[in-house]
C-alpha positions in Angstrom: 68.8 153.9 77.6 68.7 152.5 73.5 66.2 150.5 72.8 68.1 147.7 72.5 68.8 148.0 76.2 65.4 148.1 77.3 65.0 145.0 75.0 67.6 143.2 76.9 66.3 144.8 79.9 62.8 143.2 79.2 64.1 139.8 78.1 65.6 139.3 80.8 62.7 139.9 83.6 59.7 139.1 81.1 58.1 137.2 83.5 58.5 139.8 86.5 56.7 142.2 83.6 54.2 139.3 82.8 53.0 138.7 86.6 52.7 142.4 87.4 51.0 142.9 83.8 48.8 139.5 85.0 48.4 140.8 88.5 47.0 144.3 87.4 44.8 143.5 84.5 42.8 140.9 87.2 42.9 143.9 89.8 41.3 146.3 86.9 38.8 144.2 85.9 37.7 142.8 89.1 37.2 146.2 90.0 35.5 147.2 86.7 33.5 144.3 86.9 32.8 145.0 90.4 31.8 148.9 89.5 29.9 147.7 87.0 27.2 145.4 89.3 27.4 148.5 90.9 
């Protein structure tokens, strides 16, 4: 796969990419956050 492709690739799902990068930073710093009250 070029780069070009997975530019394509990305353009074309960005917000599939932008929920699961939304979804997982909220999960990581609840959890951090969480760890960190300990």
């Amino acid at each position: 796969m070029s780069m070009q492709d997975a530019v394509v690739a990305i353009s074309k799902s960005w917000r599939l990419f932008y929920l699961l990068a939304l979804s997982a930073g909220v999960v990581i710093y609840a959890y951090w956050a969480s760890n960190r009250a300990g």
